[in-house]
C-alpha positions in Angstrom: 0.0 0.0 0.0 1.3 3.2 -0.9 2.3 5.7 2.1 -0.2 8.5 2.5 0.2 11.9 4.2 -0.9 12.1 7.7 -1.2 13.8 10.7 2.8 14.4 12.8 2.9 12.4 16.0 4.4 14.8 17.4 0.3 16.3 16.8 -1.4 13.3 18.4 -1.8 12.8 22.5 0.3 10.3 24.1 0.4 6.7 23.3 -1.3 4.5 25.3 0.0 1.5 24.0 1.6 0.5 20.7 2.7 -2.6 18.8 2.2 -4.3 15.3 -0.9 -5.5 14.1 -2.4 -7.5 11.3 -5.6 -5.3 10.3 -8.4 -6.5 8.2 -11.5 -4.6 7.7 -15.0 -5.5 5.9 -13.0 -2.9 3.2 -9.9 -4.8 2.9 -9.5 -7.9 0.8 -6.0 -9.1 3.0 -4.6 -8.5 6.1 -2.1 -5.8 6.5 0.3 -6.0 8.7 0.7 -2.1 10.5 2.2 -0.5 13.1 -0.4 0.9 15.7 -0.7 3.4 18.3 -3.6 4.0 20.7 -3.7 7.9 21.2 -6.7 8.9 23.4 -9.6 7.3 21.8 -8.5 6.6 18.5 -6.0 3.9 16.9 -3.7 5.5 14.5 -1.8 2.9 11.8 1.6 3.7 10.4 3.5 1.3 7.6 6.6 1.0 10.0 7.3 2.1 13.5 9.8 4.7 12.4 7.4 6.3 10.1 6.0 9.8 10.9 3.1 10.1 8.9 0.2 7.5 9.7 -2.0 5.7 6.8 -5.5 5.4 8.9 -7.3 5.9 11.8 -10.1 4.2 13.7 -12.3 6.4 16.4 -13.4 4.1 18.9 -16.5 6.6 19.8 -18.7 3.7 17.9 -17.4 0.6 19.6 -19.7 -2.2 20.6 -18.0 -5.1 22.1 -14.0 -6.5 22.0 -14.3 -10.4 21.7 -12.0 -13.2 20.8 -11.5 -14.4 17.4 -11.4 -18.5 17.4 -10.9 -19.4 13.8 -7.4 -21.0 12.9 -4.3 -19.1 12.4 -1.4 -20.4 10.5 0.8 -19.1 13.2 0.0 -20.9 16.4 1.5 -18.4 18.3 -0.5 -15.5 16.8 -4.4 -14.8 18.4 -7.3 -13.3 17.2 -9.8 -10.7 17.8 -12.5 -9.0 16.7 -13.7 -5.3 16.9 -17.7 -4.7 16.4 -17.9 -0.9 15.3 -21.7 0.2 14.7 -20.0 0.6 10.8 -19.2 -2.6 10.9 -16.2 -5.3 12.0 -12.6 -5.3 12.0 -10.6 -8.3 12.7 -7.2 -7.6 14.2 -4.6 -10.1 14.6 -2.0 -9.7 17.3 1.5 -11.2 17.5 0.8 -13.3 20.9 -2.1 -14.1 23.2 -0.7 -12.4 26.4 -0.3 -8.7 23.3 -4.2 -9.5 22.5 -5.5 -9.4 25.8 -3.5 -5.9 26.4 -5.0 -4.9 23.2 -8.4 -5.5 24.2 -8.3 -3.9 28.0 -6.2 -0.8 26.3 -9.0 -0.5 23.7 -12.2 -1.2 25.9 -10.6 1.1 28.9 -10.2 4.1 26.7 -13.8 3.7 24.8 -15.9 2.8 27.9 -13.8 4.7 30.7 -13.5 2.0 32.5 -11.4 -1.3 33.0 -12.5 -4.8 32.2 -12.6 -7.8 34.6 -13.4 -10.3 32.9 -9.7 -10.1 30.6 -6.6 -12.8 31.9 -4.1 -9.9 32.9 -1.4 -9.7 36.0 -2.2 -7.2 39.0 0.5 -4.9 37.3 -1.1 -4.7 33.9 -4.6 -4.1 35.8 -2.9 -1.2 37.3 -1.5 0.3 34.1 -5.2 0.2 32.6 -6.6 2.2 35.9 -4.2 4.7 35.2 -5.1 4.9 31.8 -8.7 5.6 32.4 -7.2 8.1 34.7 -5.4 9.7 31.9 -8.2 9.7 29.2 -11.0 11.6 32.2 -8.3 14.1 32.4 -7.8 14.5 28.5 -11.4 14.4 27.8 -11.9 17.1 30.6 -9.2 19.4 29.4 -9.3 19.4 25.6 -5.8 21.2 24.2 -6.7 24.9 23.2 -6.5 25.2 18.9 -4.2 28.0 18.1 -6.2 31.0 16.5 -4.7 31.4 12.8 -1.6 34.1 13.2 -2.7 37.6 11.6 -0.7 37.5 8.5 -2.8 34.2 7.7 -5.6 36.7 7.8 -4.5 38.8 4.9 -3.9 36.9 2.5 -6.4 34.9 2.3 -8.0 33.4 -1.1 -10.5 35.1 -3.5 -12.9 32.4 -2.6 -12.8 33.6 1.6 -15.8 35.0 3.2 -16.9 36.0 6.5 -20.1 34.5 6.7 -21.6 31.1 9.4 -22.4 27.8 8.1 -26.2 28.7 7.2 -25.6 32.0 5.2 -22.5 30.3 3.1 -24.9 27.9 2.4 -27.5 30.6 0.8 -24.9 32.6 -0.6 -23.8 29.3 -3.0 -27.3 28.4 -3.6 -27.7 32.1 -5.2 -24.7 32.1 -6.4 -24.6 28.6 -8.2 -23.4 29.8 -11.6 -20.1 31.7 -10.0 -18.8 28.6 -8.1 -19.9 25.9 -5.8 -17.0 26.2 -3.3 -16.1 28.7 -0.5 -13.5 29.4 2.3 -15.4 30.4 5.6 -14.3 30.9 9.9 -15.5 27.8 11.7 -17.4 27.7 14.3 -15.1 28.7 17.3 -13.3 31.5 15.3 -9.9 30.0 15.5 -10.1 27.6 12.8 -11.3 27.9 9.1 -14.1 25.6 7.4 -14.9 24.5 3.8 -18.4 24.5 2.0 -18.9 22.9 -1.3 -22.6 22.9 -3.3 -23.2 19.8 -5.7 -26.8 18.7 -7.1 -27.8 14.9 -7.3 -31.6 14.9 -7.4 -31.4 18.5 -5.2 -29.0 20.4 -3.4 -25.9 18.4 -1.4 -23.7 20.5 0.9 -21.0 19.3 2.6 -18.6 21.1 5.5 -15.4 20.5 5.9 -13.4 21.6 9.1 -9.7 23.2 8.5 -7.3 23.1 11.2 -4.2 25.1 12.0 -0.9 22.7 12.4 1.3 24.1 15.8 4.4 24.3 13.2 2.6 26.4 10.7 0.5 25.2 7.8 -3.0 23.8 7.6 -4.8 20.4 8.0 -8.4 19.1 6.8 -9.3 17.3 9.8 -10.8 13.9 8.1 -10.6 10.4 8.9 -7.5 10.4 6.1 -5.8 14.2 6.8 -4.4 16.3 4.2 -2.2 18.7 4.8 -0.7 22.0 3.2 1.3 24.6 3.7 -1.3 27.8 3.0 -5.0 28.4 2.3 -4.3 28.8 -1.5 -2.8 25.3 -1.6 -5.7 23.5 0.3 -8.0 25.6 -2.2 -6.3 24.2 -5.5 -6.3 20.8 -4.2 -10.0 20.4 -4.1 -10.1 22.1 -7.4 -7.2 19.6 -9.0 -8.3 16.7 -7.0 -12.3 16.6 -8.0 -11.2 17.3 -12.4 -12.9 20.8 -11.3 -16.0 19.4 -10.1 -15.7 22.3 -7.6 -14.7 25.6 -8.7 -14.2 28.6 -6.1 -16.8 31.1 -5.4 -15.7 34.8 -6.6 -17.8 37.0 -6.7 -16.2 40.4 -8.1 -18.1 43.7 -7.1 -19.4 46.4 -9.3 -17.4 49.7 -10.0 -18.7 52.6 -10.9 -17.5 54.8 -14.2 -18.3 58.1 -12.9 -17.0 60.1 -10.1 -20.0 62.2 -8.5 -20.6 63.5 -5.2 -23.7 64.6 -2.9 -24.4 68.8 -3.3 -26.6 71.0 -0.6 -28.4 74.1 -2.5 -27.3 76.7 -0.1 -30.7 78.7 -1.0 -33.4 75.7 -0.5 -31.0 73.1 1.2 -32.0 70.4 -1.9 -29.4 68.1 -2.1 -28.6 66.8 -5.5 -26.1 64.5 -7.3 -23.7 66.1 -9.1 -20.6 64.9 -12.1 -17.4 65.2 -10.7 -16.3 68.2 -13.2 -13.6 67.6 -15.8 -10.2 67.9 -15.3 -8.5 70.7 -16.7 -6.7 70.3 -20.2 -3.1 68.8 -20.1 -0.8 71.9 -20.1 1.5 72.1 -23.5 5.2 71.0 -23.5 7.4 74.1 -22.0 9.3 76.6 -24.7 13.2 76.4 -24.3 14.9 79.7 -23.9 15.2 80.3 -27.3 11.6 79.9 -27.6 11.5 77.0 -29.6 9.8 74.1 -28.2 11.9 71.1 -27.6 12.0 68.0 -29.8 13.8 64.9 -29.2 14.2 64.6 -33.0 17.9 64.7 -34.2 18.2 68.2 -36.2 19.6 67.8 -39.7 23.7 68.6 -40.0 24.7 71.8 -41.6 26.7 71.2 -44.8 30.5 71.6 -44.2 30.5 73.6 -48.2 27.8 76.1 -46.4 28.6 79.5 -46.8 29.8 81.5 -44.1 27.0 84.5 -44.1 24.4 81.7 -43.6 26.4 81.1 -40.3 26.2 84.9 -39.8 22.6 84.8 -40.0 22.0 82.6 -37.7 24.2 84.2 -35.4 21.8 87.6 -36.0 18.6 85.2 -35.7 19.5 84.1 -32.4 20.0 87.9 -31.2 16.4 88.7 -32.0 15.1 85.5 -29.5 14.2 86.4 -26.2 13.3 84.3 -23.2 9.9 83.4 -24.1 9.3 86.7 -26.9 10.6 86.1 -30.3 10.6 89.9 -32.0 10.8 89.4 -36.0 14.3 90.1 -37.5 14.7 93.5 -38.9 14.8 93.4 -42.9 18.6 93.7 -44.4 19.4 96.0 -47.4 19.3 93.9 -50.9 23.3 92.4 -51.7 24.3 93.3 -55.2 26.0 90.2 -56.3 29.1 89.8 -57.9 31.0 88.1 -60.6 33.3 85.7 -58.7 36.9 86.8 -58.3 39.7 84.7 -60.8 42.3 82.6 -58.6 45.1 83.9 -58.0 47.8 82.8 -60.4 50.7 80.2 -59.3 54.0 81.2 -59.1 56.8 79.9 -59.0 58.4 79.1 -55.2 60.8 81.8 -54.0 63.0 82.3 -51.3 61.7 83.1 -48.0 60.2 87.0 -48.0 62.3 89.5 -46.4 61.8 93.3 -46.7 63.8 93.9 -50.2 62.3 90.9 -51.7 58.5 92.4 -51.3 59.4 95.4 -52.6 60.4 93.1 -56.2 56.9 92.1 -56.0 54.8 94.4 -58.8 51.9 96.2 -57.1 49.4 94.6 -59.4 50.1 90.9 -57.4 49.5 92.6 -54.2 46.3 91.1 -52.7 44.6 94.2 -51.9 41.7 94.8 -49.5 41.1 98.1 -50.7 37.5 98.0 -52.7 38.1 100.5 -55.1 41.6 98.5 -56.1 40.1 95.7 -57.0 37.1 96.7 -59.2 40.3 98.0 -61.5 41.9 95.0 -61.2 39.0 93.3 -62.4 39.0 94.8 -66.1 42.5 94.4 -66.9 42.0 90.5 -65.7 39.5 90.1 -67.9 41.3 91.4 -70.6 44.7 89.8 -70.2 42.3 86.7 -70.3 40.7 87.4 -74.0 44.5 88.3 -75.2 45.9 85.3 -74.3 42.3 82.9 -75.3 43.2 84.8 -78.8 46.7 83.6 -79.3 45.9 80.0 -78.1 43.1 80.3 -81.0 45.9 81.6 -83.8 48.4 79.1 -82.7 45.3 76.4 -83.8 44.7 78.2 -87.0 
């Protein structure tokens, strides 16, 4: 049989009494041979003594009668006995006759609160049962306090959590059928959480399921086979996963409205109305750099490195008519008369490096000039030392 997740024994009461067992239910086909542990009324079975996690357990609130078990055994040493539950019978099989009696006055001492007579036991066994009965009064009279769920269990809790008792969660899934059949709910004493599921089979079927809080942390669903998990949201999807989404979580998402509004008192007749919440105002428009531009983020096209330098000039002039947040129109410039471009200088040949005597060689009509009125007559006698010499060149072809 494959292990199953139980409940810690560090969880359960103290044992009683313990020892292997061969267990065989109305359920069971074979008998299984298990460790077992009585712990206050109840017998818990484990696989192996060392394990930590038990397989099943067996309330002994239902228990009718403890008798012997005469069939044959294979092993003459082992004995028999039976179990009568109002759910029906169990047949247990300890490992010697003198372990079955002690199984027997363990079990019937702890579900009837007393000890038997009529069970072959020594003086010191009988002893150990009275103070076993002793020990169960006490237990049943002092049940151990369940932890309230810390406060940060509290806040995050799933979608499908409401604060509602057993009879209104009930209602609200029965109105609610077609949002979910599942719900997370406070159980009865405040400090532990409950389940309620919805299902139809000829009419409604609710079932409740109580959720415990482990001492260690995490969370428990206290059934006759436990399951435990480490949060709410984990116990949630399990029962989702688990039933092929049979049950699906109850959320119920509330209605918002699209419109802001607000109550208003007529200070003349007192009438109170409903009014809009006005508009905002219009988003304000991006800020003006100091030049008064307005700023871009797109890259601005490279001047040309050929440009001529009085476009840089105007620029320059522009930007002297831009104030911070004014920009006063540029005053009109005087028309340019444009003129024929200048010939290039002619090359000469290299010379020595100029000294004083050696510029004064130089004929005046080489000089570069700045002087305006120079250079307009230069201009002519260019132009015509440039038809002379076109005029031979055309001769010389001839």
């Amino acid at each position: 049989m494959a292990k199953r997740t139980g409940r810690k024994k560090s969880q359960l009461p103290d044992f009683y009494y313990e020892g292997y067992l061969e267990k065989r239910s109305f359920k069971d086909k074979t008998s299984r041979k298990l460790w077992t542990c009585l712990s206050g009324n109840t017998l818990f079975f484990f696989n192996e003594k060392r394990d930590n996690d038990y397989l099943e357990k067996l309330d002994l609130y239902g228990l009718i009668s403890v008798t012997d078990d005469g069939s044959p055994d294979p092993n003459l040493d082992a004995a028999r006995f039976n179990v009568q539950m109002t759910n029906g019978n169990i047949k247990f099989t300890a490992p010697s006759a003198e372990s079955r009696e002690l199984w027997k006055g363990f079990i019937y001492s702890v579900a009837e609160l007393q000890v038997p007579s009529s069970l072959n036991l020594l003086p010191g066994q009988f002893h150990i049962l009275k103070e076993t009965v002793q020990k169960e009064k006490e237990r049943l009279a002092n049940p151990p306090t369940e932890q309230s769920p810390p406060t940060t269990v509290r806040t995050d809790m799933p979608a499908c959590y409401y604060k509602v008792p057993r009879l209104e969660a009930e209602l609200l899934l029965e109105r609610e059928a077609n949002k979910g059949n599942l719900l997370l709910r406070d159980g009865k004493d405040g400090r532990s959480f409950a389940i309620t599921t919805k299902q139809d089979l000829d009419g409604s079927i609710f079932r409740h399921y109580r959720i415990l809080t482990k001492p260690q942390g995490g969370f428990y669903i206290d059934v006759d086979k436990p399951v435990h998990f480490d949060t709410l949201h984990d116990l949630v999807n399990y029962m989702v996963e688990k039933t092929k989404g049979s049950l699906t979580p109850l959320i119920i998402e509330g209605q918002y409205d699209k419109n802001i509004s607000f109550i208003s008192s007529d200070n003349e007749n007192g009438e109170r109305t409903q009014q809009p919440l006005p508009d905002p105002a219009p988003a304000r428009e991006a800020p003006m750099s100091v030049t008064g531009k307005m700023t871009s983020d797109e890259p601005q096209p490279a001047a040309e490195e050929n440009s001529p330098a009085i476009n840089r000039e105007e620029e320059k002039e522009d930007e002297t008519h831009h104030y911070i947040g004014v920009q006063i129109p540029p005053t009109p410039e005087p028309r340019k008369i444009l003129m024929p471009p200048s010939p290039a200088p002619r090359k000469t040949p290299p010379s020595k490096p100029a000294t004083n005597s050696a510029s004064s060689d130089i004929p005046e009509k080489f000089k570069i000039l700045s002087n305006p009125e120079i250079k307009k007559q230069i201009l002519p006698a260019a132009l015509s030392e440039l038809k002379l010499k076109l005029g031979q060149k055309v001769k010389i072809q001839d």
